[in-house]
Chimera marker file (.cmm) of the C-alpha trace (Angstrom):
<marker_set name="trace">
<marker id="1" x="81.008" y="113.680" z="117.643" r="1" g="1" b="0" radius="0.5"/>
<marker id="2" x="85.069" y="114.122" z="117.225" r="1" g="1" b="0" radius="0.5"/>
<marker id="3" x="86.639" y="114.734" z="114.009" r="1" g="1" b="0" radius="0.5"/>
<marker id="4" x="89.937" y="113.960" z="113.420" r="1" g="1" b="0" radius="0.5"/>
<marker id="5" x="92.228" y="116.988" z="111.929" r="1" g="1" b="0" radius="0.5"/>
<marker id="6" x="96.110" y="116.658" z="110.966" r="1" g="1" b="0" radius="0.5"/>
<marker id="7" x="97.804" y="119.761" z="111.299" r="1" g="1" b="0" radius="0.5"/>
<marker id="8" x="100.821" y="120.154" z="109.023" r="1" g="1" b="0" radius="0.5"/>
<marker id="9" x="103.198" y="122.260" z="110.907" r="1" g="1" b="0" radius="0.5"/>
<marker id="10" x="106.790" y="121.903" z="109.284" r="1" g="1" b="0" radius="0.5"/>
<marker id="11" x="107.756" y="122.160" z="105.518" r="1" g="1" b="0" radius="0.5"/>
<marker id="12" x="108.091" y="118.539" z="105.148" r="1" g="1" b="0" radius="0.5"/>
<marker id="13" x="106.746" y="117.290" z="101.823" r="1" g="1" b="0" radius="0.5"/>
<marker id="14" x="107.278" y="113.786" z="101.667" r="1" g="1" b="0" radius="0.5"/>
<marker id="15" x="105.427" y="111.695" z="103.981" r="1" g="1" b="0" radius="0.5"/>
<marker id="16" x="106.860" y="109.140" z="105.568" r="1" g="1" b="0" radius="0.5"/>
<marker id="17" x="106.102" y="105.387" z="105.225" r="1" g="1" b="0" radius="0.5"/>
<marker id="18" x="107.105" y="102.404" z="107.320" r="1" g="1" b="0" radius="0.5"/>
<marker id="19" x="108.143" y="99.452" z="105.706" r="1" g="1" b="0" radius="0.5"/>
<marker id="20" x="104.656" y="97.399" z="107.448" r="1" g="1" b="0" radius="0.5"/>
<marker id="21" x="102.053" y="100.274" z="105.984" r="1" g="1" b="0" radius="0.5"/>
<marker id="22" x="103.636" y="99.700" z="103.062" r="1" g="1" b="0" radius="0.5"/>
<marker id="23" x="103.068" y="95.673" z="103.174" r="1" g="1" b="0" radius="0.5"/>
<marker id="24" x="99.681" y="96.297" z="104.196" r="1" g="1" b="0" radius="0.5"/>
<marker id="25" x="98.987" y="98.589" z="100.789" r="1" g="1" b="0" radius="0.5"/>
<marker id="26" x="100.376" y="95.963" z="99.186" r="1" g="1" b="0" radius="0.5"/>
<marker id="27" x="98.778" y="93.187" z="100.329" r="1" g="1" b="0" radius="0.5"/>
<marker id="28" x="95.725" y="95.261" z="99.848" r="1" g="1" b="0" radius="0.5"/>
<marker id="29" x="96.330" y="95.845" z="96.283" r="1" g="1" b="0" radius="0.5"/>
<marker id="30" x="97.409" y="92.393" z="95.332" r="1" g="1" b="0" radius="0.5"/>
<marker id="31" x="93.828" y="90.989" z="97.183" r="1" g="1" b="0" radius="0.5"/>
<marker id="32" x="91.375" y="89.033" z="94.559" r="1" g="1" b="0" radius="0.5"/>
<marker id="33" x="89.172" y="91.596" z="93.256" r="1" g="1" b="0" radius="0.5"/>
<marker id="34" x="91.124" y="94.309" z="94.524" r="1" g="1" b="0" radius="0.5"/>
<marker id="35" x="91.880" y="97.496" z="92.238" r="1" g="1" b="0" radius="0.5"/>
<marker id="36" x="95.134" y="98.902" z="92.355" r="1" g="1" b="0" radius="0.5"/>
<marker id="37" x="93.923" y="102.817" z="91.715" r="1" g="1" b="0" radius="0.5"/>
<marker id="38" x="91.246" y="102.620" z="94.317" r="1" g="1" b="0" radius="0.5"/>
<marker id="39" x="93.849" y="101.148" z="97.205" r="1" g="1" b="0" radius="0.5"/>
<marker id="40" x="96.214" y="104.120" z="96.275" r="1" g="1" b="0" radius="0.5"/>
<marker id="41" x="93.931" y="107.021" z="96.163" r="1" g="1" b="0" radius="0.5"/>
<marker id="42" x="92.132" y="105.705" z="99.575" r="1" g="1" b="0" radius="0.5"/>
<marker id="43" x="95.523" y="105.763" z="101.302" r="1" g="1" b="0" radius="0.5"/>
<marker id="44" x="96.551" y="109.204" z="99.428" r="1" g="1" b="0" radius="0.5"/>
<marker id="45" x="99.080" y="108.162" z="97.327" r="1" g="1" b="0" radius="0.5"/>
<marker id="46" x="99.796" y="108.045" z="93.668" r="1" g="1" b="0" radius="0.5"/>
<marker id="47" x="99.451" y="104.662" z="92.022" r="1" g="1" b="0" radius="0.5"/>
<marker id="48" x="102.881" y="104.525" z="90.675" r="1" g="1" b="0" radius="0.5"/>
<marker id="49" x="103.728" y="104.583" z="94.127" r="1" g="1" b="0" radius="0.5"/>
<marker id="50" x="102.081" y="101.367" z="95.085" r="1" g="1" b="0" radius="0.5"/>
<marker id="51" x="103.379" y="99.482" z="92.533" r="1" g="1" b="0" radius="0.5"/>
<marker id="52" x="106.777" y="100.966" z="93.007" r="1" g="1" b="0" radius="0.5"/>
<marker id="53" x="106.282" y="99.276" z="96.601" r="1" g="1" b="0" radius="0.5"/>
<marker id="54" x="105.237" y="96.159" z="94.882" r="1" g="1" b="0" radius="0.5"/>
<marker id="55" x="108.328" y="95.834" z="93.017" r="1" g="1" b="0" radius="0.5"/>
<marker id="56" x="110.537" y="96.673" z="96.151" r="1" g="1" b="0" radius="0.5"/>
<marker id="57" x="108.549" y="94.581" z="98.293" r="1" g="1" b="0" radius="0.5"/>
<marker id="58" x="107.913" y="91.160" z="95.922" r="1" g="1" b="0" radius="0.5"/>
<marker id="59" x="110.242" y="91.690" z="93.378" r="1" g="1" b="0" radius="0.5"/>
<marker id="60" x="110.487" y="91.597" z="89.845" r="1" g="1" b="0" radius="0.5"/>
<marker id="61" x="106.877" y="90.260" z="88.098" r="1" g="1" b="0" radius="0.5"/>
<marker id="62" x="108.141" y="86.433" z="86.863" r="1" g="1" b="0" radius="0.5"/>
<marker id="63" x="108.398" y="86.442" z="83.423" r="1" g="1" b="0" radius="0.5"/>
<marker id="64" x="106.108" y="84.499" z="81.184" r="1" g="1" b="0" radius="0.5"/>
<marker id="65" x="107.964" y="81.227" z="79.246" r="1" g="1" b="0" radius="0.5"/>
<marker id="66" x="109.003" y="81.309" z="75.894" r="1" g="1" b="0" radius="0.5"/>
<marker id="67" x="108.349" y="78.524" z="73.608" r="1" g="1" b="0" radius="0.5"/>
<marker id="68" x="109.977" y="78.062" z="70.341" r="1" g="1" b="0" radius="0.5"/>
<marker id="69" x="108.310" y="77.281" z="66.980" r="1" g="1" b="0" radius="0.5"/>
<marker id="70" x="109.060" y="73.910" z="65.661" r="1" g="1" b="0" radius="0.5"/>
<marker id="71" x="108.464" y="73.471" z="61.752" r="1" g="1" b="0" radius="0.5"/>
<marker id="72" x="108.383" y="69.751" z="60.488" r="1" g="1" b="0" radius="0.5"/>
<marker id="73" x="110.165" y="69.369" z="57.286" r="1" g="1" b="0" radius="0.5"/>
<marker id="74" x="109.560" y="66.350" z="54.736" r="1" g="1" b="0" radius="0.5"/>
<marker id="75" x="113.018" y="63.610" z="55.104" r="1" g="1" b="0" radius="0.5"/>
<marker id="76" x="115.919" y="63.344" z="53.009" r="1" g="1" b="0" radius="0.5"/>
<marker id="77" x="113.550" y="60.862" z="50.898" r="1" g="1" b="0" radius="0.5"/>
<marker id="78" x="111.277" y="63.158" z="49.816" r="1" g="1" b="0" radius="0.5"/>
<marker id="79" x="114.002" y="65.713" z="48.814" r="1" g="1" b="0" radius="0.5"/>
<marker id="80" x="115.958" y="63.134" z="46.729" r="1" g="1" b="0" radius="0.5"/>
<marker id="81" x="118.770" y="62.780" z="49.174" r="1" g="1" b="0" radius="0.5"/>
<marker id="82" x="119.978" y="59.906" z="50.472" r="1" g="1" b="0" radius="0.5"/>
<marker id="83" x="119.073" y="59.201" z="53.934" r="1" g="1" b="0" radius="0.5"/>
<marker id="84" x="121.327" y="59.479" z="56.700" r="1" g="1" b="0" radius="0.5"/>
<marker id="85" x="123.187" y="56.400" z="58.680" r="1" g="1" b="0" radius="0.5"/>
<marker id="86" x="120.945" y="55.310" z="61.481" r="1" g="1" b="0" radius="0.5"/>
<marker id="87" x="118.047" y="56.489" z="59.475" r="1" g="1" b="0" radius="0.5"/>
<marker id="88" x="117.136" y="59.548" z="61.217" r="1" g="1" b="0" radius="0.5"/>
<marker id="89" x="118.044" y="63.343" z="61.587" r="1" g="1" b="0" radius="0.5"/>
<marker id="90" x="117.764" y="66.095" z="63.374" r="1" g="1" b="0" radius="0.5"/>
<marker id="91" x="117.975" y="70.083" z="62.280" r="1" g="1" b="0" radius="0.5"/>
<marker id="92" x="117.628" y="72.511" z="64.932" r="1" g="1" b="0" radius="0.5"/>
<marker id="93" x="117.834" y="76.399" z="63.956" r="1" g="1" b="0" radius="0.5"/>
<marker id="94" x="118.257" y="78.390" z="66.914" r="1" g="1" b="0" radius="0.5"/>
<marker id="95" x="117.223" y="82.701" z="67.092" r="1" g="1" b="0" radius="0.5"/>
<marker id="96" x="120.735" y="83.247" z="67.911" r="1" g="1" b="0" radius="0.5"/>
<marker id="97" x="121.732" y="82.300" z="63.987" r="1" g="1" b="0" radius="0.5"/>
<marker id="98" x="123.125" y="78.888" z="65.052" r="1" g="1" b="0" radius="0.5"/>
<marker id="99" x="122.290" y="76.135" z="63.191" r="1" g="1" b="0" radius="0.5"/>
<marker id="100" x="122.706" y="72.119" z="64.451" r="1" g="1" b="0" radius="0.5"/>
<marker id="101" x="122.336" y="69.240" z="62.695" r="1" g="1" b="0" radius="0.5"/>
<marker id="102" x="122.252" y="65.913" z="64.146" r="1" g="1" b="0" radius="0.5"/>
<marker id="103" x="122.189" y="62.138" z="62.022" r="1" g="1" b="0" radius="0.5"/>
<marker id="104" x="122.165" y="58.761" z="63.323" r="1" g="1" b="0" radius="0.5"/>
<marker id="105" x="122.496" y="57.744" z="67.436" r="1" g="1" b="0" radius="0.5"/>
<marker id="106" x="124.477" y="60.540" z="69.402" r="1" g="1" b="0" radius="0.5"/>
<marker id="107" x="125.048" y="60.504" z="73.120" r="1" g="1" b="0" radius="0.5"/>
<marker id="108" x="123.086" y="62.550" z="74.938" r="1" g="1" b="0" radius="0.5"/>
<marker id="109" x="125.537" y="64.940" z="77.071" r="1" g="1" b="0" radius="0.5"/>
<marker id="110" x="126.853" y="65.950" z="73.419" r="1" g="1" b="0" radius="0.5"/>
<marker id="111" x="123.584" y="67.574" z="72.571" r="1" g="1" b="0" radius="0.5"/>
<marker id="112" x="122.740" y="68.761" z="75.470" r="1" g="1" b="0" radius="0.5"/>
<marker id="113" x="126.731" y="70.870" z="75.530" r="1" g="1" b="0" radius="0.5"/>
<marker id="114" x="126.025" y="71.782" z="72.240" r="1" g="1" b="0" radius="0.5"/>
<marker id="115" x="122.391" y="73.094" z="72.587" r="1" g="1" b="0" radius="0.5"/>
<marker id="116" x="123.919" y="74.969" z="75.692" r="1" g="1" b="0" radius="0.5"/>
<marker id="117" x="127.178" y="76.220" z="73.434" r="1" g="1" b="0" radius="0.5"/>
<marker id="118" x="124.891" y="77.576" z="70.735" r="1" g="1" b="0" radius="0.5"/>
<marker id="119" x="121.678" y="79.082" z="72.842" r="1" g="1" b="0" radius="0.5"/>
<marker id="120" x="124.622" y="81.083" z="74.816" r="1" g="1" b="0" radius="0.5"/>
<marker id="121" x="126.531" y="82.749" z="71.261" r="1" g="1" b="0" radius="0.5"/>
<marker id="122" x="125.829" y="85.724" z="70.797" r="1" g="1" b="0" radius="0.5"/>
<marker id="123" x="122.881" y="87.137" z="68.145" r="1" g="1" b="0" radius="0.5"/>
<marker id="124" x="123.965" y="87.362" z="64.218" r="1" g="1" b="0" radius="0.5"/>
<marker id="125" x="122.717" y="90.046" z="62.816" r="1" g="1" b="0" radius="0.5"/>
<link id1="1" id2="2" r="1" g="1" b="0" radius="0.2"/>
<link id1="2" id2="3" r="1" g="1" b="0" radius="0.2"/>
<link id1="3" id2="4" r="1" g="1" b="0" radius="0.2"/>
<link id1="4" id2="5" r="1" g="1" b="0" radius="0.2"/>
<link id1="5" id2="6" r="1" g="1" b="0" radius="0.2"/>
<link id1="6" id2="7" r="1" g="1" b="0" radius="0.2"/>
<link id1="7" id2="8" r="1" g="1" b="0" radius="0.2"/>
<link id1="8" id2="9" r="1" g="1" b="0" radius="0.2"/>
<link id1="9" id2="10" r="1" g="1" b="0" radius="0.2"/>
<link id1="10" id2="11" r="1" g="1" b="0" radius="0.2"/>
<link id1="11" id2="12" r="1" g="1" b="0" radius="0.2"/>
<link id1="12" id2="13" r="1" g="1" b="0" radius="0.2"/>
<link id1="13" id2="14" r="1" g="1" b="0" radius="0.2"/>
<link id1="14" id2="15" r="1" g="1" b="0" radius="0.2"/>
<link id1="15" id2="16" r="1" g="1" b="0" radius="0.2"/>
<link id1="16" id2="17" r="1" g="1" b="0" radius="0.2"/>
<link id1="17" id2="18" r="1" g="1" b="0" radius="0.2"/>
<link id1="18" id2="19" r="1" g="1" b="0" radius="0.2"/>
<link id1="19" id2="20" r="1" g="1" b="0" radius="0.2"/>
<link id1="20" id2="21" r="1" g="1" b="0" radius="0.2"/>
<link id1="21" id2="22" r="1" g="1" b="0" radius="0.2"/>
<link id1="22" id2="23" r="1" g="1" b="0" radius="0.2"/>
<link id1="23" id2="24" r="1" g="1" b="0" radius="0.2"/>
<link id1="24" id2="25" r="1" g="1" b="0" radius="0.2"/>
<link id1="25" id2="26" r="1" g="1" b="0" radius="0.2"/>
<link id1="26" id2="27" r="1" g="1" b="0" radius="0.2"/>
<link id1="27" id2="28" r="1" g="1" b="0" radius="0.2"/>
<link id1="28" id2="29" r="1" g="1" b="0" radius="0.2"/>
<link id1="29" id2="30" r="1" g="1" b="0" radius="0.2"/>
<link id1="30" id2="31" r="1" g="1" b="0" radius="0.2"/>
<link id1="31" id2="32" r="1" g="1" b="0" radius="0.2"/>
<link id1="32" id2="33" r="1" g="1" b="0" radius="0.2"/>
<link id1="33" id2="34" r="1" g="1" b="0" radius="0.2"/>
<link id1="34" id2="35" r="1" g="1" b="0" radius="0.2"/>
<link id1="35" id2="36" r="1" g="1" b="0" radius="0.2"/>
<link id1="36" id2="37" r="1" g="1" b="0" radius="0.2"/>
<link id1="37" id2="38" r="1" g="1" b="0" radius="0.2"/>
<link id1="38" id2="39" r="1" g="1" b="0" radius="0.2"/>
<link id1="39" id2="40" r="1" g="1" b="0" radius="0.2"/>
<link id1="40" id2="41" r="1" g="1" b="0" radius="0.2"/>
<link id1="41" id2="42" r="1" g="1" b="0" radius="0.2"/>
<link id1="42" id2="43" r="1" g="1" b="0" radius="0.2"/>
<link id1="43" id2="44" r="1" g="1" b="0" radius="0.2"/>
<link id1="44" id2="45" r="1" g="1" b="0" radius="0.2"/>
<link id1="45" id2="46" r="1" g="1" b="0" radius="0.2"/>
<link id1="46" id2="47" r="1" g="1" b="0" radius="0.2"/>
<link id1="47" id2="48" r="1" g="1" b="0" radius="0.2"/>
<link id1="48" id2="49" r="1" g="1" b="0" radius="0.2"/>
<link id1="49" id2="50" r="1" g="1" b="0" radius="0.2"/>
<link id1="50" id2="51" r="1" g="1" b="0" radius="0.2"/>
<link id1="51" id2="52" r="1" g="1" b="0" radius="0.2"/>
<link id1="52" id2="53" r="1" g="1" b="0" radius="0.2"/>
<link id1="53" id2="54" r="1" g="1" b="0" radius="0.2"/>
<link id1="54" id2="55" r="1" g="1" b="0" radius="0.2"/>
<link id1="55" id2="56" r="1" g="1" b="0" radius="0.2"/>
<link id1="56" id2="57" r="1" g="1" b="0" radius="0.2"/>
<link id1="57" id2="58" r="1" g="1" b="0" radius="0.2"/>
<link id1="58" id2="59" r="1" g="1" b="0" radius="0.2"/>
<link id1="59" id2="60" r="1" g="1" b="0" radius="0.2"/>
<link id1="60" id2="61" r="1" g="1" b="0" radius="0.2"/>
<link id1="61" id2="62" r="1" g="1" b="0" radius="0.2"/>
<link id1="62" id2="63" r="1" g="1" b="0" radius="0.2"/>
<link id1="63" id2="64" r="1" g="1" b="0" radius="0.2"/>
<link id1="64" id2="65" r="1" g="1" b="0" radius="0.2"/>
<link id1="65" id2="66" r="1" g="1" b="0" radius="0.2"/>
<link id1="66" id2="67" r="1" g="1" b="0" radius="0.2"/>
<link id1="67" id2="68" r="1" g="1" b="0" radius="0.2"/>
<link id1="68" id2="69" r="1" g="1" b="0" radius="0.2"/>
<link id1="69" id2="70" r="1" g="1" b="0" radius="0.2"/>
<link id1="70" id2="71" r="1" g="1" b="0" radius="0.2"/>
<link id1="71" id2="72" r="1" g="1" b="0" radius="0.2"/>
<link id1="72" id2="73" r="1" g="1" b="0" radius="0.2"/>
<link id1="73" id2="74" r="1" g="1" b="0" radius="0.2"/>
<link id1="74" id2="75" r="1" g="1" b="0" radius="0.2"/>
<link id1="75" id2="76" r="1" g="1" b="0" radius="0.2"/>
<link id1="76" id2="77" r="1" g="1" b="0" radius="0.2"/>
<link id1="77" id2="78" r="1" g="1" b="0" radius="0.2"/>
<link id1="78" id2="79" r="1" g="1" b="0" radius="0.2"/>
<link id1="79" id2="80" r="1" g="1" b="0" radius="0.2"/>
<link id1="80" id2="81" r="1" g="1" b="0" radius="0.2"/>
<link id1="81" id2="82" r="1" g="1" b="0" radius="0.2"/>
<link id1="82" id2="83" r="1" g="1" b="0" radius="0.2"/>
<link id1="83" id2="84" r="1" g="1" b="0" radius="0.2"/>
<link id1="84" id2="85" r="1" g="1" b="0" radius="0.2"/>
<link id1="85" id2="86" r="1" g="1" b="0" radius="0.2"/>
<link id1="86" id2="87" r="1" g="1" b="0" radius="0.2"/>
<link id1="87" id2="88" r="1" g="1" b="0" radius="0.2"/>
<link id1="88" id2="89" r="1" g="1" b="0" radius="0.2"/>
<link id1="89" id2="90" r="1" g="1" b="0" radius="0.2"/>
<link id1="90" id2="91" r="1" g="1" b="0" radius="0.2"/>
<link id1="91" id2="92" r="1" g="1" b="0" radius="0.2"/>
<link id1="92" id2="93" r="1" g="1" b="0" radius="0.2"/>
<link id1="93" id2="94" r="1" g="1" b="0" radius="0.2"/>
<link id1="94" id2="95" r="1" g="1" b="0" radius="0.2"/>
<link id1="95" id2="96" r="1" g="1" b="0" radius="0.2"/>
<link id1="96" id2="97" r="1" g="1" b="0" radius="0.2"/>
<link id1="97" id2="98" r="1" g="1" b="0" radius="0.2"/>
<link id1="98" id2="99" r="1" g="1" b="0" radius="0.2"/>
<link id1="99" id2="100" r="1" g="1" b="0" radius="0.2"/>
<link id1="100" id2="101" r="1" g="1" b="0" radius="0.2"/>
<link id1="101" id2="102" r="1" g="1" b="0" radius="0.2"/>
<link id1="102" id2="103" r="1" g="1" b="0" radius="0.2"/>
<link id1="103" id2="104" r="1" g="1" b="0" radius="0.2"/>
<link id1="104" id2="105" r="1" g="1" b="0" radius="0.2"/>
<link id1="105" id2="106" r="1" g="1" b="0" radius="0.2"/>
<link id1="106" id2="107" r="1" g="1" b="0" radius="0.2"/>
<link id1="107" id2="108" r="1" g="1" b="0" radius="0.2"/>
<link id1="108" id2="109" r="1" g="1" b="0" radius="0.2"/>
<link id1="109" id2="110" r="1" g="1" b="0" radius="0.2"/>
<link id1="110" id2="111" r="1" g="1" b="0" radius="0.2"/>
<link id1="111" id2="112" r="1" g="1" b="0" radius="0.2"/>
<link id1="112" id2="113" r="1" g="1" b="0" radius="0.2"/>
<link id1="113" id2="114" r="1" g="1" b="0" radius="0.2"/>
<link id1="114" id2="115" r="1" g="1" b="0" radius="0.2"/>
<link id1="115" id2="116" r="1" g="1" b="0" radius="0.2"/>
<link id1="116" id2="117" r="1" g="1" b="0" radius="0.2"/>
<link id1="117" id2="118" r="1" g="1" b="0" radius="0.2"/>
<link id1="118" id2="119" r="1" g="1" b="0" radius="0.2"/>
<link id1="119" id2="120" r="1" g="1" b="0" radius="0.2"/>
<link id1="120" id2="121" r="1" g="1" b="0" radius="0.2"/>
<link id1="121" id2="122" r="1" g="1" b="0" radius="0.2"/>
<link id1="122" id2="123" r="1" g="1" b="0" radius="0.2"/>
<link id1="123" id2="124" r="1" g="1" b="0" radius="0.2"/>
<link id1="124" id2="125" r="1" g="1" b="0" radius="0.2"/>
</marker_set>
């Protein structure tokens, strides 16, 4: 029956990790059904730490997408306005404060520069 003893001789306080026990924690960690806190305190380290390694080693977590809300308004009809030529509109109210507003046929590059030209402004406040 051997045991296994590590003998700390210097005053060293970091330990030192290579770059493949590192992807090996990792990969442990990210495993289905795996729990983060369990991989880190068998291996001796902090949690924090293993997800810091996570980060450096798969980057950033994606981010989720972001839908807009889109609120249907009764036509110019129902308001008592006349309607617009071609018949149809569109009103689109961007977060950044800008405001577009499109009647009739329009070619499509020109709403797609301007939806580009008003998502970029910046925020009114």
């Amino acid at each position: 029956m051997t045991k296994q003893i590590e003998v700390i001789t210097s005053v060293e306080r970091r330990r030192r990790w290579s770059r493949a026990e590192k992807e090996r924690l990792v990969a442990a960690a990210i495993e289905p059904g795996a729990v983060a806190s369990e991989v880190a305190r068998a291996a001796g380290i902090d949690t924090s730490q293993l997800f810091r390694w996570r980060r450096q080693l798969c980057g950033p977590a994606p981010s989720a997408p972001v839908f807009s809300s889109v609120a249907i308004v009764p036509g110019p009809e129902a308001s008592g306005l006349a309607a617009p030529v071609g018949g149809s509109a569109i009103e689109i109210e961007f977060a950044t404060g800008g405001r577009m507003r499109i009647t009739g046929s329009v070619n499509r590059s020109t709403v797609s520069a301007l939806i580009k030209a008003l998502t970029r402004a910046k925020r009114r406040r």
